[in-house]
N, C-alpha and C positions, 0 to 999 in steps of 0.2 A: 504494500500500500504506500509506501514510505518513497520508493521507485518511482511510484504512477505520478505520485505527488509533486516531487522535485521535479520529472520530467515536464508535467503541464508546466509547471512554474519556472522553468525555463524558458521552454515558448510563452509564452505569456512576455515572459521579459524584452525575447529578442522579437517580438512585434511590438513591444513599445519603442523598444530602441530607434528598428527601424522606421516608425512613423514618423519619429522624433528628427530621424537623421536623415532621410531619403526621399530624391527629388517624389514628388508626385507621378510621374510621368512611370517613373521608377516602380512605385509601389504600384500602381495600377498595371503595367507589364507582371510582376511577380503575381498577383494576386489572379490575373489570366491562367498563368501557367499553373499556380495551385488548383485552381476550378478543373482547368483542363486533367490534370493530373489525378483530381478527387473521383470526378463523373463521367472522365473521357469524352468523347467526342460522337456524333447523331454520326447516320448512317454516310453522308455528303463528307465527312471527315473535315467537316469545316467549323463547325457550330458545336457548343461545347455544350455538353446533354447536361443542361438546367437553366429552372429559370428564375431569372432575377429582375427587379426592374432595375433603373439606370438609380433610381433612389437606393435600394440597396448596396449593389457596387458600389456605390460612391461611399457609402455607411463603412464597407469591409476596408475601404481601401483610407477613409479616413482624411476626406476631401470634399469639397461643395459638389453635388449636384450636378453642377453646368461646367463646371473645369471636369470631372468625368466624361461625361456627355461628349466635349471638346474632342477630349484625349482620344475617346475610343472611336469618336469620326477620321480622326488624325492615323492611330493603327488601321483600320481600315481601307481608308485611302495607300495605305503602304503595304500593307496586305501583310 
């Protein structure tokens, strides 16, 4: 139990770090790659199997809204 504990509290930690320390642009690419990584990807291998709104995202990634919003018009456009 002791294990479980320190481990959460660990990650706990280094997402605060990172919120703390790392561009936006930044945190919203990693927090992609985690989604991608957690629920994998829809049949198209494009689209990453869940759903969130753009409120959300913006919630996990720890950013307004509309700089979300921006950013993931922005990865897109680059593919």
């Amino acid at each position: 139990m002791m294990q479980i504990l320190s481990s959460e509290l660990r990650r706990a930690e280094q997402k605060i770090t990172h919120l703390a320390q790392k561009p936006v642009r930044e945190r919203l690419a990693e927090t992609l790659l985690t989604l991608k990584e957690t629920y994998g990807l829809e049949e198209d291998e494009e689209t990453i199997n869940v759903m969130l709104s753009r409120e959300e995202i913006a919630n996990l990634v720890g950013t307004a809204t509309e700089s979300a919003i921006r950013l993931l018009s922005e990865f897109k456009k680059r593919k």
